[in-house]
PDB file of N, CA, C and O in Angstrom:
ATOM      1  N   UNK A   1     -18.425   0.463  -2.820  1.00  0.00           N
ATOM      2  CA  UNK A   1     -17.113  -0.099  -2.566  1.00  0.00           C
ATOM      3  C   UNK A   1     -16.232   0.985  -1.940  1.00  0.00           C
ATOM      4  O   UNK A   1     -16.256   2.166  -2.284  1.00  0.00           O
ATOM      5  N   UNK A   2     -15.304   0.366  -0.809  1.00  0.00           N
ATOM      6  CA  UNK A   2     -14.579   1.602  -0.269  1.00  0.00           C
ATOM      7  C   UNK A   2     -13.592   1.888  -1.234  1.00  0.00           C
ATOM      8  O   UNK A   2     -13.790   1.432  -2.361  1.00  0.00           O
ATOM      9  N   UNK A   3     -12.229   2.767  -0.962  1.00  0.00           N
ATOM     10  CA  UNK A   3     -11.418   3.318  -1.658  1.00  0.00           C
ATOM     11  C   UNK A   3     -10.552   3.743  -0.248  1.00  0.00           C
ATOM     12  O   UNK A   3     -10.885   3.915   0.925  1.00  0.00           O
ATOM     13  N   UNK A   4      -9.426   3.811  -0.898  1.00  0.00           N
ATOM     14  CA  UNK A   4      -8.241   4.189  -0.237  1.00  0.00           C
ATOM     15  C   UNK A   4      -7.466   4.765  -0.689  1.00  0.00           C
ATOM     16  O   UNK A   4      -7.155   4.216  -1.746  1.00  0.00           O
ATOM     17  N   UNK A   5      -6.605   6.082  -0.430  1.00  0.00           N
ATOM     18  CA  UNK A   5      -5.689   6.898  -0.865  1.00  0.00           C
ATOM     19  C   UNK A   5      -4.094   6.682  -0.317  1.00  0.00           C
ATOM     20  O   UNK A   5      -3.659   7.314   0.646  1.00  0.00           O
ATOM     21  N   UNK A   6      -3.264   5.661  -1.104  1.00  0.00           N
ATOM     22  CA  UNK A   6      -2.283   5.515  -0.660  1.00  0.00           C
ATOM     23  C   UNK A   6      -1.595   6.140  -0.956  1.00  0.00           C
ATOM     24  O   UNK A   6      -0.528   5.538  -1.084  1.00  0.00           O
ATOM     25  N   UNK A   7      -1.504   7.408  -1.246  1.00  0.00           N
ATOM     26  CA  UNK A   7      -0.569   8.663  -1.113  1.00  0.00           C
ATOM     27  C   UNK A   7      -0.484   9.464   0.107  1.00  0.00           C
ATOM     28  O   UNK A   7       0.306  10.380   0.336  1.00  0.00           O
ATOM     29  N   UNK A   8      -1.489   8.953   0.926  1.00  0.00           N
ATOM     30  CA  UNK A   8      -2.036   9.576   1.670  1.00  0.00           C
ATOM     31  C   UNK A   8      -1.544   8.891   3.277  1.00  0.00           C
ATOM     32  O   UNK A   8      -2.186   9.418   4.186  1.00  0.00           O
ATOM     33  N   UNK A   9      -0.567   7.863   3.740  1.00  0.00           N
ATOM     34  CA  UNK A   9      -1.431   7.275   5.000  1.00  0.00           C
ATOM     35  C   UNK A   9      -0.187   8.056   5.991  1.00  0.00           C
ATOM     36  O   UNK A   9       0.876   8.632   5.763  1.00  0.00           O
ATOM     37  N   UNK A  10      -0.992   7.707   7.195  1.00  0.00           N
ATOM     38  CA  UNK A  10      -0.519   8.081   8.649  1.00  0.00           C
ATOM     39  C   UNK A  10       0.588   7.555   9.270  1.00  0.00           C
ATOM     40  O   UNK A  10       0.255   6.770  10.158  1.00  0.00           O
ATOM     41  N   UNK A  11       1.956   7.702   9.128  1.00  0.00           N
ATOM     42  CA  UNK A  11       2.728   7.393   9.786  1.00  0.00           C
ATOM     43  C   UNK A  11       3.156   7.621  11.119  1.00  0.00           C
ATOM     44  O   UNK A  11       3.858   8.611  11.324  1.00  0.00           O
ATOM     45  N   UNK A  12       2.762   6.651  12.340  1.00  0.00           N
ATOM     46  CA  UNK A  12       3.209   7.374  13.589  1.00  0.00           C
ATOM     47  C   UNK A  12       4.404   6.874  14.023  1.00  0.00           C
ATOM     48  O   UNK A  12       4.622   5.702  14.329  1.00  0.00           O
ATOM     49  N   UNK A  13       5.452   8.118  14.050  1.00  0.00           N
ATOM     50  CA  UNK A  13       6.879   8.460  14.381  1.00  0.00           C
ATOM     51  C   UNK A  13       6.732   8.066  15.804  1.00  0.00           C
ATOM     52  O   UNK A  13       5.659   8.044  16.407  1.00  0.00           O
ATOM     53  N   UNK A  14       8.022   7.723  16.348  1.00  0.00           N
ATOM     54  CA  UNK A  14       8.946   7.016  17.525  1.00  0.00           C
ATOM     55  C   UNK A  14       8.309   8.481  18.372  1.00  0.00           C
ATOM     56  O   UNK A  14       7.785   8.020  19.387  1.00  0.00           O
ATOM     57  N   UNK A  15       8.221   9.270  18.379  1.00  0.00           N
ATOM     58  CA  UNK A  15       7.868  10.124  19.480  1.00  0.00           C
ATOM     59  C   UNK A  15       6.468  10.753  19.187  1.00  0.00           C
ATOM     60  O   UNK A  15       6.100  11.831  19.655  1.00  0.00           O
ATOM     61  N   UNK A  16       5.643   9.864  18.264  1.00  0.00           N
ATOM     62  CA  UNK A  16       4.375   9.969  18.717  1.00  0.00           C
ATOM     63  C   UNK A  16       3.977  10.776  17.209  1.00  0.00           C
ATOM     64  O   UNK A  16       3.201  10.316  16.370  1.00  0.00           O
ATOM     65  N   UNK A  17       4.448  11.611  17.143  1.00  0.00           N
ATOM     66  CA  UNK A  17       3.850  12.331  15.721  1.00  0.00           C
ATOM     67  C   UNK A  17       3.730  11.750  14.943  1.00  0.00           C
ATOM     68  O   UNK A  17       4.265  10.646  14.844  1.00  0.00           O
ATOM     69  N   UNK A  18       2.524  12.576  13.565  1.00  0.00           N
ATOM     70  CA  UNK A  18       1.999  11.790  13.021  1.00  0.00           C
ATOM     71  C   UNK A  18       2.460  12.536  11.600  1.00  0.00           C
ATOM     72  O   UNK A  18       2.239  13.677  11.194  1.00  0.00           O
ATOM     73  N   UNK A  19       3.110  11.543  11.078  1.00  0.00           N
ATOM     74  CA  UNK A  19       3.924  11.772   9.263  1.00  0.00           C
ATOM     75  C   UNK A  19       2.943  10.991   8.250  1.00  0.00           C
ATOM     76  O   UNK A  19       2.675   9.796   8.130  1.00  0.00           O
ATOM     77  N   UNK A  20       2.435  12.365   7.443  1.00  0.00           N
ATOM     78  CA  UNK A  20       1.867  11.914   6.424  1.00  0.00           C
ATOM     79  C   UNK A  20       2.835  11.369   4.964  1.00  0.00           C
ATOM     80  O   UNK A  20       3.527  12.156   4.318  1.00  0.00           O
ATOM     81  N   UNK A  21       2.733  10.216   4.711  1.00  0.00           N
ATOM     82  CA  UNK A  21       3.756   9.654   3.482  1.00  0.00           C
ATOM     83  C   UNK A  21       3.178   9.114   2.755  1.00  0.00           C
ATOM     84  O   UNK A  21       2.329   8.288   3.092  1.00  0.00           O
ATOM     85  N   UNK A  22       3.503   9.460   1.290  1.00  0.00           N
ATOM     86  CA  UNK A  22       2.615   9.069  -0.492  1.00  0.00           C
ATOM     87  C   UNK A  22       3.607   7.596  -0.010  1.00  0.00           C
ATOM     88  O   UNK A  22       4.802   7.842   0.150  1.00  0.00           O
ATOM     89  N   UNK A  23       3.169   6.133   0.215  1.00  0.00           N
ATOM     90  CA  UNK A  23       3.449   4.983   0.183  1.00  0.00           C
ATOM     91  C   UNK A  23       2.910   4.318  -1.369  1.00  0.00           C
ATOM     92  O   UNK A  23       2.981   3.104  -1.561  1.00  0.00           O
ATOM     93  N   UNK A  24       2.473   5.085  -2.229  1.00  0.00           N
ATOM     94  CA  UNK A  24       1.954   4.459  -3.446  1.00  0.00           C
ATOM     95  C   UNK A  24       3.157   3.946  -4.048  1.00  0.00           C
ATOM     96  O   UNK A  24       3.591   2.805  -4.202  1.00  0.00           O
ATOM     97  N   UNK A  25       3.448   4.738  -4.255  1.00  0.00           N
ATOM     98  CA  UNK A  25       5.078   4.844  -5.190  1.00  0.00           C
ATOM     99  C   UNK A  25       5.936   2.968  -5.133  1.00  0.00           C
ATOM    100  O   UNK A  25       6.132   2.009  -5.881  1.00  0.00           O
ATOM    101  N   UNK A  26       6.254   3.526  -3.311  1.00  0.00           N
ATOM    102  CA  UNK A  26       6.738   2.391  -2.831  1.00  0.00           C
ATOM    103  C   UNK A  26       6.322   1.125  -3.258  1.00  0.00           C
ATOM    104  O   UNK A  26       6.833   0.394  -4.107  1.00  0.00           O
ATOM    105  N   UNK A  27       4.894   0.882  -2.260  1.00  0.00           N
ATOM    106  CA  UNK A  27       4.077   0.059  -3.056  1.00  0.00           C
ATOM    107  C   UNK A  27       4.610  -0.436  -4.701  1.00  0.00           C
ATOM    108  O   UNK A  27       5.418  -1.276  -5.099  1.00  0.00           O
ATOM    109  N   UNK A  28       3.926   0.311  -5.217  1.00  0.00           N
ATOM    110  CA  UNK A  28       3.641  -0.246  -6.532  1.00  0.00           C
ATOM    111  C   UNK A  28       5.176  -0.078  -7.291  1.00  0.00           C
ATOM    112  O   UNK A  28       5.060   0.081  -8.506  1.00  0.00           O
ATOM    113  N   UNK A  29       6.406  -0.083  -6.856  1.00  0.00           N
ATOM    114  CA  UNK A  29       7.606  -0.712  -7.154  1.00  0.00           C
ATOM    115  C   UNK A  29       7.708  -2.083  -6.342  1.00  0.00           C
ATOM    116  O   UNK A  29       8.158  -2.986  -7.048  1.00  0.00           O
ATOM    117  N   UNK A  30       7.432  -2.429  -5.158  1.00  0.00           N
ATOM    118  CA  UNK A  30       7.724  -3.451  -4.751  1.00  0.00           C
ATOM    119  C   UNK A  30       7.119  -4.268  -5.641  1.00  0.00           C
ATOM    120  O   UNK A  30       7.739  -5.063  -6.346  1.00  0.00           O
ATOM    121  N   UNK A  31       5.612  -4.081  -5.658  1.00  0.00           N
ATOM    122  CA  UNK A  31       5.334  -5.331  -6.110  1.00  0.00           C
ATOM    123  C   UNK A  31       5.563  -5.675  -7.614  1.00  0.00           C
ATOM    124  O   UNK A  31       5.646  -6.806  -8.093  1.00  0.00           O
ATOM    125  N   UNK A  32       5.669  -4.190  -8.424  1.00  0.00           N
ATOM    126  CA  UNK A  32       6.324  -4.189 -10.101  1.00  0.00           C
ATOM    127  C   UNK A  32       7.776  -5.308 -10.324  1.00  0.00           C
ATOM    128  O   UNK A  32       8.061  -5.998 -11.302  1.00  0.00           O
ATOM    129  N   UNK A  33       8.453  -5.155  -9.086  1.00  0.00           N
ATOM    130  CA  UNK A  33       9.731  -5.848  -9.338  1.00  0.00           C
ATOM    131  C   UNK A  33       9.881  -7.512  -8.543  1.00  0.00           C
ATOM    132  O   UNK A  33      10.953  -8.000  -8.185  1.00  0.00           O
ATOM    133  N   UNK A  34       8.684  -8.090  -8.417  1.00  0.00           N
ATOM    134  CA  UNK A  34       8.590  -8.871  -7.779  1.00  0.00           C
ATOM    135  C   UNK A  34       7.718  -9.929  -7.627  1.00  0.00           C
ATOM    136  O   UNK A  34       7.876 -10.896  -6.882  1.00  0.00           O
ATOM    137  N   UNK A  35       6.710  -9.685  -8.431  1.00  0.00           N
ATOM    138  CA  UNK A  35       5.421 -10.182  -8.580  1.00  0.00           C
ATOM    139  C   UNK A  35       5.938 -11.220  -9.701  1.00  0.00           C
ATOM    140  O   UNK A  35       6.847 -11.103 -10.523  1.00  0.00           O
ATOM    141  N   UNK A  36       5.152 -12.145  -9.478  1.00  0.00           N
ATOM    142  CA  UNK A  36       5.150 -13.139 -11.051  1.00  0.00           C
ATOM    143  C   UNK A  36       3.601 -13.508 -11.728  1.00  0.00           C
ATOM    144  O   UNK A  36       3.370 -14.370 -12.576  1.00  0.00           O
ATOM    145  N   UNK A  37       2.667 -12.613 -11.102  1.00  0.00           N
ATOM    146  CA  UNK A  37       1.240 -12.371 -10.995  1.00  0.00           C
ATOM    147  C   UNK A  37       0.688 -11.718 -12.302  1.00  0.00           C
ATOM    148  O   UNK A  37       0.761 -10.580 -11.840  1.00  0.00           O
ATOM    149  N   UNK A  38       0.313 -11.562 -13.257  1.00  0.00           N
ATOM    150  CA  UNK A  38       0.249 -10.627 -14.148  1.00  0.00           C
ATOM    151  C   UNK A  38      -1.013  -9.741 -13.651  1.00  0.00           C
ATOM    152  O   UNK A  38      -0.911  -8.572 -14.025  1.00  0.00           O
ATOM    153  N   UNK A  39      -1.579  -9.875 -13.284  1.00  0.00           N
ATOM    154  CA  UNK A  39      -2.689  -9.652 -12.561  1.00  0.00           C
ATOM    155  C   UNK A  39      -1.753  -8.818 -11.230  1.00  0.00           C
ATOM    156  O   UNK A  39      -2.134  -7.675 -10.979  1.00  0.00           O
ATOM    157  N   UNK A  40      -0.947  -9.195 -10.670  1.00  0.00           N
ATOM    158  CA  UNK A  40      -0.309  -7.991  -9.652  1.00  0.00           C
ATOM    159  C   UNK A  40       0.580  -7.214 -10.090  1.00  0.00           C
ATOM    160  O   UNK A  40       1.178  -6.293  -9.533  1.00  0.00           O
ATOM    161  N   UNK A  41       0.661  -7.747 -11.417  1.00  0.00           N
ATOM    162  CA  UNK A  41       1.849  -6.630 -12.001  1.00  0.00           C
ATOM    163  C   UNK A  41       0.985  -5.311 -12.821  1.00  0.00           C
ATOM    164  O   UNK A  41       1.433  -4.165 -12.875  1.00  0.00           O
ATOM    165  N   UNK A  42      -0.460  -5.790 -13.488  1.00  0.00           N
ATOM    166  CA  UNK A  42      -1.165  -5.406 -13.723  1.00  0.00           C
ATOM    167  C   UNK A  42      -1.536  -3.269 -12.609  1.00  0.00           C
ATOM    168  O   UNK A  42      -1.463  -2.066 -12.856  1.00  0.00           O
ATOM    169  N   UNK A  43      -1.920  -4.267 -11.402  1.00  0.00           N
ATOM    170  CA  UNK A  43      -2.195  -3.609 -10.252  1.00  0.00           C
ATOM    171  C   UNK A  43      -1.205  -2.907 -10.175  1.00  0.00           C
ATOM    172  O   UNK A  43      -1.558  -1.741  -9.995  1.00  0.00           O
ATOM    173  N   UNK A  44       0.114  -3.039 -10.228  1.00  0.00           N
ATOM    174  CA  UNK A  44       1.367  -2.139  -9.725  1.00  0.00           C
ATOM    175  C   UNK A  44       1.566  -0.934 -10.398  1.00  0.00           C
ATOM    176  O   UNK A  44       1.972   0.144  -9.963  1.00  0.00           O
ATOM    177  N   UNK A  45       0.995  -1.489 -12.277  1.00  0.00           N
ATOM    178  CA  UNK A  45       1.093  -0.343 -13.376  1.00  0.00           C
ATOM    179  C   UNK A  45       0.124   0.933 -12.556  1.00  0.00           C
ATOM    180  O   UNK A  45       0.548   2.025 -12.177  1.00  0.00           O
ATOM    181  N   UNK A  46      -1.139   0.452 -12.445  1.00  0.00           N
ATOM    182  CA  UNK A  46      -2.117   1.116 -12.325  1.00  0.00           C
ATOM    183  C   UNK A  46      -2.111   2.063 -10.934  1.00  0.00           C
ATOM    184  O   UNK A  46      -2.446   3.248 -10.942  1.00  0.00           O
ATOM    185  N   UNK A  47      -1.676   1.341  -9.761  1.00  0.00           N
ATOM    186  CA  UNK A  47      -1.380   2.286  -8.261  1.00  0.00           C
ATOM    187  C   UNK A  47      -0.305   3.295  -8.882  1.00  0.00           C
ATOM    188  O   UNK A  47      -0.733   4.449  -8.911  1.00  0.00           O
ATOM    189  N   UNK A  48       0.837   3.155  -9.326  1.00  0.00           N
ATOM    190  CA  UNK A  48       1.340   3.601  -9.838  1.00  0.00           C
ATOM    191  C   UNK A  48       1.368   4.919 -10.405  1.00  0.00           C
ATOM    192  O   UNK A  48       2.093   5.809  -9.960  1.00  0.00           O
ATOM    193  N   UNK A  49       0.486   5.080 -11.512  1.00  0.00           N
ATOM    194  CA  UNK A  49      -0.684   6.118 -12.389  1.00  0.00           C
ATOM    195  C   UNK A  49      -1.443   6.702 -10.781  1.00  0.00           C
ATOM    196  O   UNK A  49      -1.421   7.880 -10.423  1.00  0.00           O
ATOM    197  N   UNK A  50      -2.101   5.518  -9.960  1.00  0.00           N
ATOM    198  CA  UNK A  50      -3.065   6.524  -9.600  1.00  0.00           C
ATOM    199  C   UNK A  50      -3.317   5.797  -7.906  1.00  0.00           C
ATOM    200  O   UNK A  50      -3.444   4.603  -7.632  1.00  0.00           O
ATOM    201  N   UNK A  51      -3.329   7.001  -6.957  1.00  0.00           N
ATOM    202  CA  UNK A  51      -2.862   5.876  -5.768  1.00  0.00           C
ATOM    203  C   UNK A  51      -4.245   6.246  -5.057  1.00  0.00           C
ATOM    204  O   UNK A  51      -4.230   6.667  -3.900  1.00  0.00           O
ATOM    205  N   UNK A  52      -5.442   6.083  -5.763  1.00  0.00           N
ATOM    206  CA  UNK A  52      -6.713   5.823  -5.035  1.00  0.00           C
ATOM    207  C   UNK A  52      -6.933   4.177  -5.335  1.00  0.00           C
ATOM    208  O   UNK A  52      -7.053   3.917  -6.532  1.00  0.00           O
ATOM    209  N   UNK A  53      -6.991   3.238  -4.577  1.00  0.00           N
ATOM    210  CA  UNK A  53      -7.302   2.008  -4.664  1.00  0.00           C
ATOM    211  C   UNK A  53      -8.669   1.826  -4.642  1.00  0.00           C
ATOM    212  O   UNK A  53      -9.154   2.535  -3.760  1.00  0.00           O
ATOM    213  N   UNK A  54      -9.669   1.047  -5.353  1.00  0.00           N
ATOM    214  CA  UNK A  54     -10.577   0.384  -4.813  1.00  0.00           C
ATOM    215  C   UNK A  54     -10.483  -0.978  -4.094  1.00  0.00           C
ATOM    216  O   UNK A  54     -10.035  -1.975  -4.661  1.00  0.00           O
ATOM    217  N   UNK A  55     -10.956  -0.975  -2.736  1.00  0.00           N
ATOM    218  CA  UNK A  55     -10.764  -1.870  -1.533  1.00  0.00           C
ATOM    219  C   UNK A  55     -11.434  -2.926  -1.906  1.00  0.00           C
ATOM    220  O   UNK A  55     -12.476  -3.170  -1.298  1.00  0.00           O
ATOM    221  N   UNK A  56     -10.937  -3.947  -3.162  1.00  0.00           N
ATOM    222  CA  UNK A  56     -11.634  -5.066  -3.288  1.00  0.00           C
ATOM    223  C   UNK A  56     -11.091  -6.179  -2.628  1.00  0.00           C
ATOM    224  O   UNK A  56      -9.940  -5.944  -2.261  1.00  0.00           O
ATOM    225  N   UNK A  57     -11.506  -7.349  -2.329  1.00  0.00           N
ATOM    226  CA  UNK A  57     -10.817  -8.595  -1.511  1.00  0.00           C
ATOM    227  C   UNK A  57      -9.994  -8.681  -2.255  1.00  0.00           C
ATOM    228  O   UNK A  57      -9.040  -9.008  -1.547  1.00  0.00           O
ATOM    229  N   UNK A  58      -9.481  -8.590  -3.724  1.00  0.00           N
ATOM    230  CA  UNK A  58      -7.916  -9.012  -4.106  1.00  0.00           C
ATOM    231  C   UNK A  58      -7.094  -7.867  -3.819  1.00  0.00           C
ATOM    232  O   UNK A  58      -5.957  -7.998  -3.366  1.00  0.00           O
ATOM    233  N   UNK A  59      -7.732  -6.510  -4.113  1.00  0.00           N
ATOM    234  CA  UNK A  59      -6.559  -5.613  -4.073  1.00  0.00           C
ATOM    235  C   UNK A  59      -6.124  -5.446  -2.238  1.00  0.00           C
ATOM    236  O   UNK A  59      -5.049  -5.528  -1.645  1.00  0.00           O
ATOM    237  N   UNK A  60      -7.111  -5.264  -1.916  1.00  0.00           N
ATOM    238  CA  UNK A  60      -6.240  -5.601  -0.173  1.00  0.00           C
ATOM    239  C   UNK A  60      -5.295  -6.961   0.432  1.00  0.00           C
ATOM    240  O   UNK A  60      -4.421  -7.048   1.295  1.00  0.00           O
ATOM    241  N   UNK A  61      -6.021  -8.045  -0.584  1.00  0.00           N
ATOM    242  CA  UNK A  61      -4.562  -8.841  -0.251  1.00  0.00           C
ATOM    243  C   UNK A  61      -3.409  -8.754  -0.635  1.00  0.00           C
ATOM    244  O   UNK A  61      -2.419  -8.976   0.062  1.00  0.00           O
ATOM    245  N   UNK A  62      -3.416  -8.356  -2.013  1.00  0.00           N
ATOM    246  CA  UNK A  62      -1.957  -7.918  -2.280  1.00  0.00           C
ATOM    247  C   UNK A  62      -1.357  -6.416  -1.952  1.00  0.00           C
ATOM    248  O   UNK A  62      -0.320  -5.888  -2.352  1.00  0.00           O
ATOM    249  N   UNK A  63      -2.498  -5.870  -0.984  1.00  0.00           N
ATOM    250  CA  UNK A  63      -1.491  -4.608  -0.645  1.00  0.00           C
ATOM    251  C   UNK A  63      -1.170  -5.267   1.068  1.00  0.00           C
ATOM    252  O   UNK A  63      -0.135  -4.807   1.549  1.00  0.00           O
ATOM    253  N   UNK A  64      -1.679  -5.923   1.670  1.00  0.00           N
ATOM    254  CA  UNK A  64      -1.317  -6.280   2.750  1.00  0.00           C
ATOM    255  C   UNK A  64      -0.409  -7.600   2.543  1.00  0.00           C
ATOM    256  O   UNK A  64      -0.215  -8.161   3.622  1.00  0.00           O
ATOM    257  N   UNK A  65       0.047  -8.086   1.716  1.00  0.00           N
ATOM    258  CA  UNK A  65       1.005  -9.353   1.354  1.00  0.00           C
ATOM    259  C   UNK A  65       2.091  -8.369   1.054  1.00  0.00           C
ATOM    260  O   UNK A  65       3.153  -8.322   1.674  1.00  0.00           O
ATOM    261  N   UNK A  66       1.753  -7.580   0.057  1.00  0.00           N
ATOM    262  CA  UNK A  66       3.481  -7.099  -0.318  1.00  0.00           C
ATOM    263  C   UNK A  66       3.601  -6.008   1.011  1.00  0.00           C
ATOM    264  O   UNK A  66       4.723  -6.000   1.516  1.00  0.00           O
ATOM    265  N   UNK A  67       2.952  -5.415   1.416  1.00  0.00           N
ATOM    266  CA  UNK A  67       3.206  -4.720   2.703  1.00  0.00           C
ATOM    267  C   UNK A  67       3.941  -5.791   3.816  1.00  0.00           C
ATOM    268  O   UNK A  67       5.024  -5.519   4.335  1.00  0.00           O
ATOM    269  N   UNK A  68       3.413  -6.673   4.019  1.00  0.00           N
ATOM    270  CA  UNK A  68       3.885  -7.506   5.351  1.00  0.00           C
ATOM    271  C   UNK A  68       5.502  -8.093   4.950  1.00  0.00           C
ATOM    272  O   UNK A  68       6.388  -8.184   5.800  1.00  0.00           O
ATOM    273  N   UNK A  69       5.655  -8.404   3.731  1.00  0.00           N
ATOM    274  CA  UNK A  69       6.578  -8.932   2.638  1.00  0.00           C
ATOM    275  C   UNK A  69       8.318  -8.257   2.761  1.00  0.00           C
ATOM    276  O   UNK A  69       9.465  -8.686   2.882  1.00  0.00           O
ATOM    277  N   UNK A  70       7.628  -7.014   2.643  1.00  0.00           N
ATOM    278  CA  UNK A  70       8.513  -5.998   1.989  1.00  0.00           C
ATOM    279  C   UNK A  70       8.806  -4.978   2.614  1.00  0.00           C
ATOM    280  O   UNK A  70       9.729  -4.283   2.188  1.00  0.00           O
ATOM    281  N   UNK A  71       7.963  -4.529   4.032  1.00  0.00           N
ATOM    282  CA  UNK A  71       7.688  -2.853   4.598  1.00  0.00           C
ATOM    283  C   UNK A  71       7.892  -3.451   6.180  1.00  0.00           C
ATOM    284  O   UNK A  71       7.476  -4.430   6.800  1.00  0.00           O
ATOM    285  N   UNK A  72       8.803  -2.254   6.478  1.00  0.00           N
ATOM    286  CA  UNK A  72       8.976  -2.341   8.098  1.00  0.00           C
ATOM    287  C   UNK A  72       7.482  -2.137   8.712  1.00  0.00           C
ATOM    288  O   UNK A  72       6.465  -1.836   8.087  1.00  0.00           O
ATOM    289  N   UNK A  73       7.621  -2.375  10.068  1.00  0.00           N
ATOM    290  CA  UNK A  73       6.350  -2.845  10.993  1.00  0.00           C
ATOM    291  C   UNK A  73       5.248  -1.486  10.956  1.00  0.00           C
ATOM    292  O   UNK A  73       4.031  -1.544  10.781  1.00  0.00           O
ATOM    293  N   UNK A  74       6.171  -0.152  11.201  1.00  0.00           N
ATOM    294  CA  UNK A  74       5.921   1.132  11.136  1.00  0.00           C
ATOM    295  C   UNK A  74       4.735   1.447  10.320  1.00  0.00           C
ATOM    296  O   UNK A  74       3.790   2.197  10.563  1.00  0.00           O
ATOM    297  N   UNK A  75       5.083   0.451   8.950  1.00  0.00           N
ATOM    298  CA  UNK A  75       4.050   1.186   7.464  1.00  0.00           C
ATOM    299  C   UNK A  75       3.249   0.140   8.020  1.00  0.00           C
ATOM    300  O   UNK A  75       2.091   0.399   8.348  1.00  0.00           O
ATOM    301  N   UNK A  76       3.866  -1.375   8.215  1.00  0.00           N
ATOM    302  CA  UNK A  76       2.216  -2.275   7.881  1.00  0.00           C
ATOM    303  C   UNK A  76       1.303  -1.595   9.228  1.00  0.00           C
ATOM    304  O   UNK A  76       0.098  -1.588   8.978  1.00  0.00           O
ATOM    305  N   UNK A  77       1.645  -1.056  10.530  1.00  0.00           N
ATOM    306  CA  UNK A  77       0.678  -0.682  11.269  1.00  0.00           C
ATOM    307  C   UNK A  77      -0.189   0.483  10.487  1.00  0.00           C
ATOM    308  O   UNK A  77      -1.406   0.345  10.360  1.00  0.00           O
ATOM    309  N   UNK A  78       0.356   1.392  10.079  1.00  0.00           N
ATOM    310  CA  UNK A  78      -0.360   2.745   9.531  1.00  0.00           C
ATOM    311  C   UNK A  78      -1.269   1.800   8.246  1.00  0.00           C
ATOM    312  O   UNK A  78      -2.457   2.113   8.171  1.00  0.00           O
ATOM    313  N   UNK A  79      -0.736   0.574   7.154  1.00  0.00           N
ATOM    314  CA  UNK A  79      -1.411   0.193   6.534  1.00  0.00           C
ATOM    315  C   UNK A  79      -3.005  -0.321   6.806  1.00  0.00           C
ATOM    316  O   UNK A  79      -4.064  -0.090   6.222  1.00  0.00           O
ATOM    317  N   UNK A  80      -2.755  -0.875   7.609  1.00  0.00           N
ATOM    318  CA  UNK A  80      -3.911  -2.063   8.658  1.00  0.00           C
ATOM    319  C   UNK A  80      -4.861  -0.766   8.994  1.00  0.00           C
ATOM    320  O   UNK A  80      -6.002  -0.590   8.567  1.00  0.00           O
ATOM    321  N   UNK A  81      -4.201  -0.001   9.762  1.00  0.00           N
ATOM    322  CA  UNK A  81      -5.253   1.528  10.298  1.00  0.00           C
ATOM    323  C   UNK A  81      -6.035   2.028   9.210  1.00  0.00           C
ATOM    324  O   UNK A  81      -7.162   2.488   9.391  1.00  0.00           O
ATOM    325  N   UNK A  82      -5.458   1.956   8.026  1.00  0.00           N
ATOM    326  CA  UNK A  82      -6.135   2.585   6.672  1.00  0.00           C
ATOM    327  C   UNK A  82      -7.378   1.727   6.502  1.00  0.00           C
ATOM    328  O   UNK A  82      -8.589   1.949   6.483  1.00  0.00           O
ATOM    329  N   UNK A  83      -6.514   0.543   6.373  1.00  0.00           N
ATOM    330  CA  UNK A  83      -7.310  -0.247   5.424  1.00  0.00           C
ATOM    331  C   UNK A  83      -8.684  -0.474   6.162  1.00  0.00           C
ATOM    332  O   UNK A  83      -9.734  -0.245   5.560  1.00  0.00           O
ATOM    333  N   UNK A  84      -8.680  -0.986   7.641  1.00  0.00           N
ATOM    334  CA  UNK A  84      -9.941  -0.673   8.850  1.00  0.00           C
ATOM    335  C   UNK A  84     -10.895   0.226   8.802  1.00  0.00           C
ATOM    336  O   UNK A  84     -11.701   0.321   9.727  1.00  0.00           O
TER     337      UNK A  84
END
């Protein structure tokens, strides 16, 4: 199973450079304060604690739902690049 380090992803800045930003944090407040999922609230505790994901078909939908949801265009592109 893959894994993903969302402390970790690639932000590419308006003039091209590339900003590394811990998006866990973020993440896993959006969806802590927002979710009615216990099961995504579950997930939020846990990214939270620890921002290596395992890339299962649920946890990538709810990181690409609350990403598309909640996060300017900027993160969901660097998200999508990760997650690929």
């Amino acid at each position: 199973m893959k894994t993903i380090d969302l402390s970790k992803i690639q932000i590419t800045a308006l003039d091209g450079t590339i900003q590394e930003h811990d998006f866990s944090k973020d993440l896993a407040q959006a969806i802590f304060q927002n979710t009615q999922l216990i099961s995504e609230h579950n997930f939020a505790i846990e990214l939270f604690k620890n921002p290596i994901v395992e890339l299962t078909t649920e946890n990538e939908g709810i990181i690409v739902s609350y990403t598309e949801r909640y996060f300017k265009a900027f993160v969901q592109i660097a998200i999508k690049k990760l997650i690929s």
